[in-house]
N, CA, C and O of each residue as an XYZ file, in Angstrom:
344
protein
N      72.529    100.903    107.003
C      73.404    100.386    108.026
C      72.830    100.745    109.395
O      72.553    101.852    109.858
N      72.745     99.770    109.816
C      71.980    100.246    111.923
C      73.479    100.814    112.629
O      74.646    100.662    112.267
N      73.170    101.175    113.218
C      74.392    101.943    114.228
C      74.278    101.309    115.440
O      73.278    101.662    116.066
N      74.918    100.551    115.940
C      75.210     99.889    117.158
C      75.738    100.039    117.953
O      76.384    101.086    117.998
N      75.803     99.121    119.057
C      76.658     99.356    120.345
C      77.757     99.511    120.296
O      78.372    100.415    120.862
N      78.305     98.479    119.468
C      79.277     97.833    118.838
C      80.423     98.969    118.259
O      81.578     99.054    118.676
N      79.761     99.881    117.114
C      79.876    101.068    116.553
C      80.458    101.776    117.341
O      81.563    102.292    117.171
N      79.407    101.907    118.752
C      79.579    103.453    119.485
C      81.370    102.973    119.774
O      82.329    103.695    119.499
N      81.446    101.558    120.397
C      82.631    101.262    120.974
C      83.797    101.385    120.054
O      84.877    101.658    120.577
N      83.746    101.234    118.833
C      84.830    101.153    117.962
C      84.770    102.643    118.064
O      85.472    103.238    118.882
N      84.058    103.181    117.363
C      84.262    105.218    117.653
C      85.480    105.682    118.654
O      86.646    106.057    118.525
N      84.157    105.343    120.187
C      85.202    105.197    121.428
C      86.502    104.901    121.463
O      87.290    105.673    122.010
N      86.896    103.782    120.904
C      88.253    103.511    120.976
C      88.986    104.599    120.077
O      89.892    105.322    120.492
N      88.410    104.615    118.645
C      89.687    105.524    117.996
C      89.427    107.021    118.212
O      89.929    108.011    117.679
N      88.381    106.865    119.262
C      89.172    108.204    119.767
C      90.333    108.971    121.002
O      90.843    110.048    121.313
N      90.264    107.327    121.433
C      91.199    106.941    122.381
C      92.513    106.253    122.968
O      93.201    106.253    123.989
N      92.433    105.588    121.531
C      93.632    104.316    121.218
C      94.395    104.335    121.800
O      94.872    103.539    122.609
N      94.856    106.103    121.182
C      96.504    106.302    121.509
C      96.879    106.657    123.211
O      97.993    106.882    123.686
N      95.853    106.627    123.755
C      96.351    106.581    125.140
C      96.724    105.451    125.674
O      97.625    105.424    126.512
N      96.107    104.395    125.280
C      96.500    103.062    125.999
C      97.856    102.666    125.362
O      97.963    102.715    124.137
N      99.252    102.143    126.404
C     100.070    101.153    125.623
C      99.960     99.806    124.610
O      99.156     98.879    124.507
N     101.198    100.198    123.921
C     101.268     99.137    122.620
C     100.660     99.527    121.377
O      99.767    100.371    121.314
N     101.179     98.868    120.311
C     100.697     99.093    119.274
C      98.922     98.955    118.631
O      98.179     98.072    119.060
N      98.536     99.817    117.736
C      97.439     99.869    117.841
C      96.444     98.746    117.554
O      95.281     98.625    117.939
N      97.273     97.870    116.699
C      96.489     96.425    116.265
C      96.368     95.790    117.156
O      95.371     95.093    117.345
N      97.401     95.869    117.976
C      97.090     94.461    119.483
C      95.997     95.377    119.963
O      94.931     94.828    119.685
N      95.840     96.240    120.412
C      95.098     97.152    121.409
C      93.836     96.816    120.608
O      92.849     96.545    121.292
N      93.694     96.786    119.245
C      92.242     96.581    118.683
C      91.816     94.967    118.828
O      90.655     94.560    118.869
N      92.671     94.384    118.878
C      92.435     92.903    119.220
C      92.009     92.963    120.706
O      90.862     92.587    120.948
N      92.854     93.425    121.828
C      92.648     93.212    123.244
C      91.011     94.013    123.696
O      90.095     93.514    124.350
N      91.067     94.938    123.277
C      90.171     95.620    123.768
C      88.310     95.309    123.161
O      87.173     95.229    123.625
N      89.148     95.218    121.665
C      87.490     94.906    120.971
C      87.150     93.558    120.754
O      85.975     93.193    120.801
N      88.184     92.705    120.496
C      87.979     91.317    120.424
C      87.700     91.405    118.672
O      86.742     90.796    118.195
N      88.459     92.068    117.953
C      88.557     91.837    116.730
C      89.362     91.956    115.744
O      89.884     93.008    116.112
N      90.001     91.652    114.547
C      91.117     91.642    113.974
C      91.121     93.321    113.639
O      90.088     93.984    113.730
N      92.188     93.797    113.315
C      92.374     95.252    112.252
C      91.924     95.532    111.086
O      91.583     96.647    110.691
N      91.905     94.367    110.399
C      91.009     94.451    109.333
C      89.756     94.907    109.780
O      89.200     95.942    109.412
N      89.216     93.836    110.832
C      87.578     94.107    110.431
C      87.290     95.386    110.519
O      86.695     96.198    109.810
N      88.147     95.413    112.118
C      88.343     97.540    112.480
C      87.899     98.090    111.700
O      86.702     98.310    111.512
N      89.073     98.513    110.915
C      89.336     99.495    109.560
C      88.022     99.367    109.004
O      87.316    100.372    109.091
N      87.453     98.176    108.357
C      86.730     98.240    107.507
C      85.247     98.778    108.018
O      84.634     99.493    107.226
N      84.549     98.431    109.482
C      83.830     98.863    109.921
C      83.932    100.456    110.481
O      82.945    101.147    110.734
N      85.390    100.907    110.625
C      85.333    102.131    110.892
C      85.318    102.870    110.210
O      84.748    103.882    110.618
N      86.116    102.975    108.157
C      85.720    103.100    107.171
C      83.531    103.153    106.563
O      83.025    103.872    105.702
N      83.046    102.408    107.201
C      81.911    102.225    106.841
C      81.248    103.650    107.917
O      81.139    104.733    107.342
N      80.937    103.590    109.066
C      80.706    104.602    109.916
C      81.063    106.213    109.518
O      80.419    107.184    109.916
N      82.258    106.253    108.629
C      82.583    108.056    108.388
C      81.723    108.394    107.500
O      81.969    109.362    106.781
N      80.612    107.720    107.366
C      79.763    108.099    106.107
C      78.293    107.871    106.949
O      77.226    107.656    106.376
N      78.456    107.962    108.388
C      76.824    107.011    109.050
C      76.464    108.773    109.662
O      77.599    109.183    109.905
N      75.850    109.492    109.873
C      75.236    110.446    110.761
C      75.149    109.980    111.631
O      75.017    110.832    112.510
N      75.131    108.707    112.142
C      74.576    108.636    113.695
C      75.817    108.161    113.708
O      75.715    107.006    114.122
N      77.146    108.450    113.445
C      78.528    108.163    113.926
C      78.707    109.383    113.681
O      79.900    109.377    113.378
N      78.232    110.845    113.563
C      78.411    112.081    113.598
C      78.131    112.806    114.508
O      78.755    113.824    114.808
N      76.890    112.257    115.213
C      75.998    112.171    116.084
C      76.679    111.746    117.580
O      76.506    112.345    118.641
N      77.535    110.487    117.342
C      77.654    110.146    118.689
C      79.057    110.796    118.623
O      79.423    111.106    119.757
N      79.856    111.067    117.779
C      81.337    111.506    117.784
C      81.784    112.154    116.616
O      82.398    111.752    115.627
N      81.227    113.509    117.036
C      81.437    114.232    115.876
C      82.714    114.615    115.327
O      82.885    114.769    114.118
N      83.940    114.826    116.515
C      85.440    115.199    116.463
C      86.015    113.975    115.194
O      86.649    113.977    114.138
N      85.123    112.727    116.363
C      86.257    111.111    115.472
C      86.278    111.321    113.873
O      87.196    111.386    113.055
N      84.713    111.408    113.770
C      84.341    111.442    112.119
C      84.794    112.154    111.281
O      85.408    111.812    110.270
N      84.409    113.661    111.786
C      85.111    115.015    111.075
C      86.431    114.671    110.789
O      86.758    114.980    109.644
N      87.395    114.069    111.535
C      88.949    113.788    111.059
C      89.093    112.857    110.512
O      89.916    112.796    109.599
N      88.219    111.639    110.939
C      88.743    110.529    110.109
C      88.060    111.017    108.253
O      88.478    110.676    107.146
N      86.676    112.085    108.736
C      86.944    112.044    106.788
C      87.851    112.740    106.382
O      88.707    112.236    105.654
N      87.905    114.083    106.743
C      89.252    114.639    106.424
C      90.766    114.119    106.026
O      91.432    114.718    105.181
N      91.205    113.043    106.658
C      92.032    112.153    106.606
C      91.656    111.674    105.189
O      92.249    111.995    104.159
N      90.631    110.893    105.279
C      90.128    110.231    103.971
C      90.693    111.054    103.162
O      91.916    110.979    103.039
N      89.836    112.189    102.298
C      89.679    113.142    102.230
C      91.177    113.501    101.540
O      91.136    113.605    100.314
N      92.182    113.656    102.023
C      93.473    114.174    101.985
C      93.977    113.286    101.160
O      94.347    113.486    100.003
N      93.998    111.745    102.093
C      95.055    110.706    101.283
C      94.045    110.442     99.371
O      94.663    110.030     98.389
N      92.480    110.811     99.326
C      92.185    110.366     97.890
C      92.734    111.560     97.268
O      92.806    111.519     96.039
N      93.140    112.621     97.854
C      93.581    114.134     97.326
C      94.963    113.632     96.640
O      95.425    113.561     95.501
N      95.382    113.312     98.012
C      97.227    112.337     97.302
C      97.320    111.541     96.330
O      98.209    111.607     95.481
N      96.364    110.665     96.353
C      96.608    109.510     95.187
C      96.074    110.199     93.605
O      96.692    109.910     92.580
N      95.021    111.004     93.583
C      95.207    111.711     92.369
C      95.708    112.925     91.978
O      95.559    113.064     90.764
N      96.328    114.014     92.586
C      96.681    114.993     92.518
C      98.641    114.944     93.101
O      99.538    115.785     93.050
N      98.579    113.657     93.558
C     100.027    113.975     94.329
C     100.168    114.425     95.347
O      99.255    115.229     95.533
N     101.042    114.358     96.454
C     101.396    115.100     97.559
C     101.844    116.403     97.352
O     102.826    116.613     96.641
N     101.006    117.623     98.097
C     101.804    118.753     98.259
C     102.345    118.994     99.274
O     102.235    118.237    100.238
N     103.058    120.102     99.308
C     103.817    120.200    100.455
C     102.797    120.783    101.813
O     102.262    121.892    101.814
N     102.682    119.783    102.905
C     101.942    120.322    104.450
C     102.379    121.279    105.031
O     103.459    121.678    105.465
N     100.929    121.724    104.947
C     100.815    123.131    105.685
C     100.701    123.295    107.123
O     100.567    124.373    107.703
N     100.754    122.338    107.565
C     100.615    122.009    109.460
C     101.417    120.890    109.228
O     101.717    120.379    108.149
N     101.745    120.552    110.415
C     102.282    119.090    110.875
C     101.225    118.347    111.214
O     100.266    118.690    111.906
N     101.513    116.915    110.503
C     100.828    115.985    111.100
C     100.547    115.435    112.526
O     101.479    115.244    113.307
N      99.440    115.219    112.811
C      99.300    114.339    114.359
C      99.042    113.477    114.585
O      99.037    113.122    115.764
């Protein structure tokens, strides 16, 4: 997979989303000029790129972790959280 401009900007955004108003799908439409799907699926592809570790190490580290947690949930079940979510 090449790591692109494109990339760096989607990174950028989710590491930023939540500052801008409105919900996050319009905001991924307005800002990137692309549906949520594609989002997801290209930002899904990147938590696995080093050079998306490279340019944003915070984004990645959580979004696998995240990962990470919810495949923990679907085979093991939810336990009870030990922090609050953010």
């Amino acid at each position: 997979m090449t790591f692109t401009d494109r990339d760096k900007e989607i990174l950028d955004f989710e590491a930023s989303w939540w500052t801008r108003p409105g919900p996050k799908a319009e905001a991924v439409r307005v800002h990137l000029g692309m549906s949520p799907t594609l989002y997801y699926r290209r930002l899904a592809a990147l938590v696995d790129s080093e050079e998306a570790v490279a340019h944003a190490p915070m984004v990645v580290h959580r979004l696998r972790r995240r990962r990470d947690e919810r495949r923990r949930e679907r085979f093991e079940g939810v336990a009870e959280p030990q922090h609050p979510r953010r």
